[in-house]
N, C-alpha and C positions, 0 to 999 in steps of 0.2 A: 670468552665464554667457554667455561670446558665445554669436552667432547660427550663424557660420558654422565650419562644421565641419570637420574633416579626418580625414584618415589617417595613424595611427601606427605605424610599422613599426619592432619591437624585434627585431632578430637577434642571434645570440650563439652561446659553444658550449654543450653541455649541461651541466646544473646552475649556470651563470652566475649566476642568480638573474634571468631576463627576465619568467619566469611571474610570479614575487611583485612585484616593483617593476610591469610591466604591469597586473595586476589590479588593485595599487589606486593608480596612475593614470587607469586606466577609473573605479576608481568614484569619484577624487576630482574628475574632470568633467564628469561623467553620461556616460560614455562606454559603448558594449558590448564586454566585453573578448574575445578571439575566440583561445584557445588553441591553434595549429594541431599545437603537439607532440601535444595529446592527440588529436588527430584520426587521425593515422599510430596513436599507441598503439591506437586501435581497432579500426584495421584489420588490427594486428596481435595485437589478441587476439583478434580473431573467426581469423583463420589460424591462433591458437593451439589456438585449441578445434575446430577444425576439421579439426586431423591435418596440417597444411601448414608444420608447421616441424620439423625431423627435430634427432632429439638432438642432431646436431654442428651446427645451425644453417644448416643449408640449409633455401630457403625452395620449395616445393611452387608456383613461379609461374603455372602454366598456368592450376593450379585455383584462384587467388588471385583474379586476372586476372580469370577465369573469371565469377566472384563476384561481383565489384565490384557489376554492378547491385542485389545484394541489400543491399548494405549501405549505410545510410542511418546520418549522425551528425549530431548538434546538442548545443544547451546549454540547460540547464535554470537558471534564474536562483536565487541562494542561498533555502534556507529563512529563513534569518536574514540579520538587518543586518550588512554585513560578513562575512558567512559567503562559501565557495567555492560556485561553480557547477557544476553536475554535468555530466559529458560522460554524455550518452546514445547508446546505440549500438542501432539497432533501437526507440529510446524505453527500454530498458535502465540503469538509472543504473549506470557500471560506471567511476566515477570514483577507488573505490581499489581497483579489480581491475585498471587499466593503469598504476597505478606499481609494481606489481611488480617485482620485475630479472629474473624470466621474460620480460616484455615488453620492459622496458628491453635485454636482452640481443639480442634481435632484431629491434627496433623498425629503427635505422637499415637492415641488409641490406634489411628491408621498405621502406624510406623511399628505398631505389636506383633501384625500380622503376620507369619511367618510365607505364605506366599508372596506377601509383597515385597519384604524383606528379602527374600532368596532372586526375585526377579532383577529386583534393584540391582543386588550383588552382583550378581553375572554383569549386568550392563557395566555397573563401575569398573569390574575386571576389564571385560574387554576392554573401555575405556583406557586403561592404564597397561595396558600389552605392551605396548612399546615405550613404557616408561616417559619421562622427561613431564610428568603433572605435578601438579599439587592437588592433592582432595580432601578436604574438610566434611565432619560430618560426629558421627557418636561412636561408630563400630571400624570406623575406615586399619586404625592399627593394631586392632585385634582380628575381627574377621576380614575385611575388603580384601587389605595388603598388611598381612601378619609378618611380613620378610620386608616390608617397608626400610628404604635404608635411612629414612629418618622420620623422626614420630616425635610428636609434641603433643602435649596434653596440658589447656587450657582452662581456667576454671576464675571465677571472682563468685563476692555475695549476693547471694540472690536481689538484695537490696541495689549493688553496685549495676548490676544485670537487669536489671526491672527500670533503673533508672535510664540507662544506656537505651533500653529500645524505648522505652515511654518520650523521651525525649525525641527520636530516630520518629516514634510515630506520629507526634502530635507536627514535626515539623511538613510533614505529607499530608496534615490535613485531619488526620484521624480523630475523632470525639471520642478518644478515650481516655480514662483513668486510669492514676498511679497506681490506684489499687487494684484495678484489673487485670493491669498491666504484670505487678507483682503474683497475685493470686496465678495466674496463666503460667510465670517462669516453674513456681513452687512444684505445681501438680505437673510441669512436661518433668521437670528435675525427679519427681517420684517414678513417673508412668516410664521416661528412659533407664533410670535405675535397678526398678525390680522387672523388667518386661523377661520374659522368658526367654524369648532369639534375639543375640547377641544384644544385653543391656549394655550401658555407658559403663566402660569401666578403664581405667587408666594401664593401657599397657605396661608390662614389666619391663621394655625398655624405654619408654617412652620420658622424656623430658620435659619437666614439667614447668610453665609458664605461668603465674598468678599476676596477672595483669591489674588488678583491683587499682592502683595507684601509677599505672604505667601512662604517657601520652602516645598517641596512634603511631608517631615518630620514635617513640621509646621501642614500642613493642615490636614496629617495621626492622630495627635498626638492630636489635635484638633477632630476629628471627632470619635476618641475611645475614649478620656473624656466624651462627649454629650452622648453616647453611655451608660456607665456604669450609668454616672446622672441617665438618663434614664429607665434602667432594673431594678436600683435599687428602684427604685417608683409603678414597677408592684408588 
């Protein structure tokens, strides 16, 4: 395993597949893998539970804001080999309470914020100080880690992406539709886009990945080649 380590920044749009291909890249080179979607989802379920997001989807920002100091999130390492890591919130394991499409539905308006945005940031930095991550997310290789010594940028159709998590949700159970499903991708794909602090946009060194027709093996097998290219150039 080399010595010297780096930073991997995987952006994309949502449901692209960056979280699965990310975590087991992290774990196929001992790396810690640093999910920052689920970080925003946290912060948007604690506004959930908290009376700060109003039926039509206004977000209660004063008192969000407000809050911030209270809300502390981390990652709990898998029970098992191969298993997902938990996002704690407060030390809370609320790792399938924020993929909800309650969450998902007001995750991005919450991710506009530019305070939550900058808190976040800091934490992913710190996070990533000693190098040797991998971090997935929208802004990780433009704002998070701009000097990232490798940067992917992932993307399929919104249709390929709608289907990917609709499928992902109905098998946990979920009562939802394809069409919901898709409407939800369309409008985060907008609201990440044009948001004003650091929108989704494709790094200018960033490498780019169109998985649309890839298998999860394709794209794993794919992103440890780039990988090795890579280290082997430091």
């Amino acid at each position: 395993m080399p010595t010297n380590k780096i930073i991997i920044a995987i952006d994309g749009f949502s449901s692209s597949g960056k979280s699965t291909m990310a975590r087991a890249l992290a774990a196929a080179i001992g790396y810690r893998y640093i999910d920052s979607g689920a970080m925003y989802r946290a912060v948007t379920l604690w506004a959930i539970r908290n009376g700060m997001v109003s039926d039509n989807g206004t977000i209660d920002t004063d008192r969000l804001v407000a809050d911030l100091p209270k809300i502390n999130i981390d990652f709990a390492a898998p029970d098992t080999p191969g298993g997902k890591q938990a996002t704690l919130l407060n030390g809370e394991n609320v790792e399938t309470e924020i993929r909800h499409m309650a969450v998902s539905n007001a995750v991005s308006p919450v991710a506009t914020i530019p305070q939550v945005r900058s808190r976040l940031v800091a934490l992913q930095q710190q996070m990533g100080k000693e190098k040797g991550i991998v971090m997935d997310g929208r802004d990780i290789g433009t704002t998070v880690f701009p000097d990232a010594e490798m940067k992917v940028f992932v993307g399929a159709s919104a249709q390929t992406r709608a289907q990917r998590r609709f499928l992902e949700l109905a098998e946990k159970g979920s009562a939802v539709t394809y069409e919901e499903v898709l409407n939800n991708v369309v409008q985060r794909d907008h609201i990440d886009q044009t948001r004003t602090e650091s929108p989704l946009r494709q790094a200018d060194d960033a490498i780019v990945l169109d998985n649309s027709t890839m298998s999860v093996e394709q794209q794993d097998k794919w992103l440890l080649d780039l990988y090795h290219k890579i280290i082997e150039k430091q």
